[in-house]
N, C-alpha and C positions, 0 to 999 in steps of 0.2 A: 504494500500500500504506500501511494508516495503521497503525502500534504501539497495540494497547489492552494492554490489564489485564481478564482475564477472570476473576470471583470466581463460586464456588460454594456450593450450598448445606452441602458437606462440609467448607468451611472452604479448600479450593483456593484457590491463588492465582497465575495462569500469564499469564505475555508469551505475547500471540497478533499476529497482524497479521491483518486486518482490508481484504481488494482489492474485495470487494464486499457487495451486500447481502445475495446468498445465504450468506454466511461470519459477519455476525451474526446472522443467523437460525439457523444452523445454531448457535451458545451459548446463545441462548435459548431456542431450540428451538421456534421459532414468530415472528409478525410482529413486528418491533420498533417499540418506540416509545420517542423521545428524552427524559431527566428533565432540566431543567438543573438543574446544580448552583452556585451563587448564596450567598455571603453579604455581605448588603449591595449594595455596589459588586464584590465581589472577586468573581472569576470562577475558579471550579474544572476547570469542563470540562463534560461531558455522561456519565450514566448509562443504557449503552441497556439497557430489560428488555423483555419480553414483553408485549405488548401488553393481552393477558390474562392476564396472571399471578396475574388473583384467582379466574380461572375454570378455568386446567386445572391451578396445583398446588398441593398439598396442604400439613399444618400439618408434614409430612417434610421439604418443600422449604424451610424458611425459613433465607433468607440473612441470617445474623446481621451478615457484615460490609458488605456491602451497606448493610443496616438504620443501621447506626452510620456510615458514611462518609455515606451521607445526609444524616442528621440534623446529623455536626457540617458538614459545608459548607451547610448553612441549609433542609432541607427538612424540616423538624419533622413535618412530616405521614407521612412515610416513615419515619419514626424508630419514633411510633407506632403507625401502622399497618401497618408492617412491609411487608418486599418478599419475595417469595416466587420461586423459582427459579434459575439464572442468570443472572449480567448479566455487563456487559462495559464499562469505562469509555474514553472516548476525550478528547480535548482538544472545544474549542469551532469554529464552522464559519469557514472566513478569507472572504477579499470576495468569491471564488467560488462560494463555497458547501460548499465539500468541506469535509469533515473533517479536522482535525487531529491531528497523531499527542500522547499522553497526555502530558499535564503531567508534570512533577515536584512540581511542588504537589502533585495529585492521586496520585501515587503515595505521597509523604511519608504522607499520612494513611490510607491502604491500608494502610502496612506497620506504621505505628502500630498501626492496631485491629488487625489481624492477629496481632499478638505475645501 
């Protein structure tokens, strides 16, 4: 079981856990695929969204906080171009490959934008 942080386009912001893939697919509501989130050297964790996020939602779904935790952990492109629907944040993969349960870093700047 990994602890994410599931953020929505309505401004939600909810502890989920996370046992397989079908349980992040079921927040984003479709195939995931992993963003890293990177500034510099510093390592944030991973942002999972929707694989197609620019193709099934709409300018309704735009995830503001999403969009800002992006951008300030180093992905400027998602800043501007904005993420669309929900995502789900987790820590980074260990030497086995699994997932990690969510930073406190990466929560820090969640709850930031979120206020």
């Amino acid at each position: 079981m990994t602890k994410a942080i599931a953020v929505y386009p309505d401004n939600r912001v909810e502890d989920v856990e996370i046992s397989n893939y079908k349980d992040g697919q079921a927040i984003v509501g479709g195939l995931i695929e992993p963003v890293d989130l990177r500034f510099g050297s510093d390592e944030f964790g991973v942002m999972w969204v929707n694989e197609e996020f620019l193709y099934v939602f709409g300018v309704d779904d735009f995830n503001e906080i999403a969009r800002s935790v992006a951008g300030l952990t180093g992905r400027g492109d998602l800043m501007f171009g904005g993420v669309l629907g929900p995502v789900y944040f987790t820590g980074d993969t260990d030497e086995e490959g699994e997932t990690t349960d969510v930073t406190d870093r990466i929560r820090q700047v969640i709850n930031r934008v979120a206020r």
